[in-house]
Structure formats: C-alpha cells, structure tokens
N, C-alpha and C positions, 0 to 999 in steps of 0.2 A: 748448654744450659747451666752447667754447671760453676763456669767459670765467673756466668754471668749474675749467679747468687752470692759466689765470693767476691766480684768484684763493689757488687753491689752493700754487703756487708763489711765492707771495709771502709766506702766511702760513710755509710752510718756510723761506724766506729767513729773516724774521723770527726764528723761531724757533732755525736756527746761528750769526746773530748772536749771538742773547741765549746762545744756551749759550757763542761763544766769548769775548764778554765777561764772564761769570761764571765762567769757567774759565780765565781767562788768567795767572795765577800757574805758575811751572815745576815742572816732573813730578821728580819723582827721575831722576838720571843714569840711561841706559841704558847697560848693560854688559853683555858678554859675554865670559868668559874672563876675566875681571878690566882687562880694555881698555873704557875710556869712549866709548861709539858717536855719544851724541848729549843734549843738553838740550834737550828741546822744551817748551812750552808742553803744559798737560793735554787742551786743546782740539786740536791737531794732532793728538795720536797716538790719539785716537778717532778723526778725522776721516781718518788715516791707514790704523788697523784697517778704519772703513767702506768705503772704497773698495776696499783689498786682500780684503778678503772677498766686496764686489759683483763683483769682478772673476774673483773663482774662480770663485763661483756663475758667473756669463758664460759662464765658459772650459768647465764642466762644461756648461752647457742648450746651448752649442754643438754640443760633443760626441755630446750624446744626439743633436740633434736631426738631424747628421750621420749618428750610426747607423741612426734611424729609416727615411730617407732610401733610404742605402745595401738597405736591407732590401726596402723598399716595391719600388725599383727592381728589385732580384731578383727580389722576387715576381714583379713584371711582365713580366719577363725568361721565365722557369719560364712563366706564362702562355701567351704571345704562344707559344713553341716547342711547348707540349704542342696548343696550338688547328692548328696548323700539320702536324704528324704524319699522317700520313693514317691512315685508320680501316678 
C-alpha cells in the first residue's frame, strides 16, 4: 500500500510541475476597488484557490465532525442518567 501512495504522489508531483511550467506566464493584475492587489503567475492563483478551498472544506468536516461528537456525547449522557433512575 505503501508503494502505491508513493507511486501515486509522485505522478501528482509530476503532474503541478507540468501544469506550472505550462502556466507560468502572468495572470492579469488583481484588483479590487480599482487598487492593484497582486501580479502572480496563472499557476499560483490556481494553486492559491486549491489550497484556500481544501482548507474551508477542512475547517467545515471539522465542524461537523465536532457536532456529531458533541451529540453522540449527549446522547450518552440522556443514557447513562435515564439507565440510573430507579424504576
């Protein structure tokens, strides 16, 4: 399995090489509000969007899985006290 994660991570390597040397011509200026923010490379601000998107998605599957968490516990919680109750 293991080989098959390297081999796998190398063809990726490969493959943002080649797109950032075929994309390495500059992007149109960014601006906002008529203020010039930045000149990057077309290859960065993909590589820029990628990450700041992996990292929402992140911040959100956190999230959930925080909730799920918080709930489960609850439930456990409601459990544990109603088994306890005397009858």
């Amino acid at each position: 399995m293991s080989k098959l994660k390297v081999v796998l991570l190398i063809i990726l390597a490969v493959v943002l090489v080649d797109f950032a040397v075929e994309n390495a011509q500059p992007a149109p200026a960014i601006k906002l509000f008529k203020f010039q923010l930045a000149e990057l490379p077309t290859y960065l601000l993909v590589y820029l969007c990628l990450v700041v998107g992996a990292g929402i998605g992140w911040v959100g599957h956190g999230l959930r899985i925080r909730r799920i968490r918080r709930e489960d516990q609850a439930a456990q919680t409601a459990s544990a006290q109603q088994q306890q109750e005397p009858q």
